[in-house]
C-alpha positions in Angstrom: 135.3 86.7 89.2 131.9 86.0 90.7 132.5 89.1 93.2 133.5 91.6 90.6 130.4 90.7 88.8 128.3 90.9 91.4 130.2 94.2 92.3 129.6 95.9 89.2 125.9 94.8 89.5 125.5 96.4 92.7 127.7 99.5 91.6 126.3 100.6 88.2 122.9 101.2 90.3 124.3 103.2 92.6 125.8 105.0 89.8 122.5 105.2 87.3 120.9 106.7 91.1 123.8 109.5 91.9 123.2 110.7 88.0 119.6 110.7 88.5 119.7 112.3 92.1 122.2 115.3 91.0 119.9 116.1 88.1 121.8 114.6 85.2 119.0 111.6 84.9 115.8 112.8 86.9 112.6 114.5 85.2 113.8 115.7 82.3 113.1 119.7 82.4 113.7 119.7 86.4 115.6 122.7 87.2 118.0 122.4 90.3 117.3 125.0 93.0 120.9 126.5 93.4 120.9 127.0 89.6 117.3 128.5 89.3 118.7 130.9 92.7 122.0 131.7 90.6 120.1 133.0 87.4 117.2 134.2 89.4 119.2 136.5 91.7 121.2 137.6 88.6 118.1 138.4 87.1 116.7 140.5 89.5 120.0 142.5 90.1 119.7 143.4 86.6 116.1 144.5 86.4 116.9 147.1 89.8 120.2 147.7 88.0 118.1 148.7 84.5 115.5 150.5 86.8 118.5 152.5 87.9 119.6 153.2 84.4 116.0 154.3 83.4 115.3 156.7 86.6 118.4 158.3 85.5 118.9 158.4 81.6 115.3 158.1 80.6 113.7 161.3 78.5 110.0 159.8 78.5 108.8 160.6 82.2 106.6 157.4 82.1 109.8 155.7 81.5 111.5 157.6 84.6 108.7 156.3 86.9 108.4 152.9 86.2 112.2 152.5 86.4 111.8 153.5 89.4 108.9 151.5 90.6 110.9 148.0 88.3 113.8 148.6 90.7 112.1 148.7 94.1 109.2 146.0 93.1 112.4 143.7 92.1 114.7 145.1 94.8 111.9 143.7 96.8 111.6 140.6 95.3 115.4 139.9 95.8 115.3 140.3 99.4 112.6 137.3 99.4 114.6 135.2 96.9 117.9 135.7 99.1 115.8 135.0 102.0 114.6 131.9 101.0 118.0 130.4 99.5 119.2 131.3 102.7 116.7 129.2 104.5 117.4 126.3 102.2 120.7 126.5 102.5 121.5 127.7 99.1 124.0 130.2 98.2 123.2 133.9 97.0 125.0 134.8 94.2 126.4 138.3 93.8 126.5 140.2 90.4 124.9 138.9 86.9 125.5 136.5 84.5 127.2 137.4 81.0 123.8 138.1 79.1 122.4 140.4 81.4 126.2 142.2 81.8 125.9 142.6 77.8 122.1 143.9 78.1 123.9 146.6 80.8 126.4 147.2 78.5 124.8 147.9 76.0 122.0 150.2 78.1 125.1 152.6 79.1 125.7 154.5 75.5 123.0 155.9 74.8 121.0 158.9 76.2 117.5 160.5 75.7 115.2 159.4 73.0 117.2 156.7 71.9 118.4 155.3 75.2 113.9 155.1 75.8 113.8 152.9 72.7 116.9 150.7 73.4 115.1 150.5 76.9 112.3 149.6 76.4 113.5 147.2 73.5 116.1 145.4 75.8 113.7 145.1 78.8 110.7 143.5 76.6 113.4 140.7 75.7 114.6 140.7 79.6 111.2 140.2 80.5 110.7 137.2 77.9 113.5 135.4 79.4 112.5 135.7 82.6 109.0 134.6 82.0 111.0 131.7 80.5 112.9 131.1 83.5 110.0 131.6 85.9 108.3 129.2 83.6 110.9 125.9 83.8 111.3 127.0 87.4 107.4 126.0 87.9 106.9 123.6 85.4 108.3 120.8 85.7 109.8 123.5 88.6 113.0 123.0 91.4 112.2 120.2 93.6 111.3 122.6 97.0 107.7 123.1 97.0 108.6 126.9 99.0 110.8 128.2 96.1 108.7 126.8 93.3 105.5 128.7 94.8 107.7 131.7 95.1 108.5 131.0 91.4 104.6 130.8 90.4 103.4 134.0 92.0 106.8 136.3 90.4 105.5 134.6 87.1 101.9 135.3 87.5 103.6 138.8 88.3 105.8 138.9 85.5 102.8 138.1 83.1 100.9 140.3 84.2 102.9 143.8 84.7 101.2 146.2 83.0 105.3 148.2 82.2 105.7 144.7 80.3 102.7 145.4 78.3 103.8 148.5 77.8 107.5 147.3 76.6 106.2 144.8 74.5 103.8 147.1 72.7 106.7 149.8 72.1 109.4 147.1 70.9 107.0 146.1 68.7 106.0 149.5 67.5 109.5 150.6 67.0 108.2 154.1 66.4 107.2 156.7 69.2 107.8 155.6 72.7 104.8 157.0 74.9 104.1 154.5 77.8 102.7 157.2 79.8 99.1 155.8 79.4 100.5 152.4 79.9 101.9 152.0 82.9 99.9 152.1 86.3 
């Protein structure tokens, strides 16, 4: 009896620490690397993905250039993220979560004028969560000090994109979508 006591004293310890160490009790907030890489990655993939979509489908010629200047600023910023899981031994996912396949999705329908609102609407919201990801993924952040200041500077990017500006203004709006004198 007095070793299965002093068993259980000595294991439920261990077992409060595992929780703790996998994330299930530690800082409340704290985002686990491979999980900020997973929706990271996906994220990105999206954003080249919706770049594509614009270069292509978009009527507004503003819209046409900065899709193409989204994709290849976030292609860019993929091969750094994929880079850097790689070096921390973390896996990089391929393809996109469910939210932004239904963003996608929902991008593909519609053409001219009306695919440039939809756009510009869906990509203000992508940009919100992101800055939300960006956001937990700095503060209280992932653990590794190298892919939470990779984290802070695509934030202080994300925050400061003019083409966001210029998506929030027109989902706002909801009327005529002219970003040419918005974006850079």
């Amino acid at each position: 009896m007095v070793k299965t006591t002093a068993l259980l004293w000595l294991l439920v310890p261990c077992g409060w620490l595992a929780l703790w160490l996998n994330g299930s009790g530690g800082k409340e907030g704290r985002m686990q690397e491979q999980e900020f890489v997973k929706v990271a990655m996906s994220s990105l993939q999206f954003e080249i993905e919706a770049g594509g979509y614009a270069y292509a489908r978009a009527a507004d010629s503003s819209l046409i250039e900065g899709g193409a200047q989204l994709a290849a600023d976030y292609g860019a910023a993929c091969t750094e993220l994929a880079g850097l899981a790689a070096s921390e031994g973390l896996a990089v996912p391929d393809g996109w979560l469910d939210g932004e396949q239904q963003m996608l999705d929902r991008l593909t329908a519609p053409e001219g004028e009306s695919f440039d609102k939809k756009y510009a609407e869906q990509m203000a919201r992508w940009y919100d969560d992101a800055i939300e990801l960006f956001e937990r993924a700095t503060s209280p952040g992932v653990q590794d000090p190298e892919l939470r200041h990779w984290a802070a500077e695509k934030l202080s990017m994300l925050r400061n994109d003019s083409i966001y500006q210029a998506f929030r203004r027109a989902s706002e709006l909801r009327g005529s979508l002219r970003l040419a004198s918005s974006l850079p």
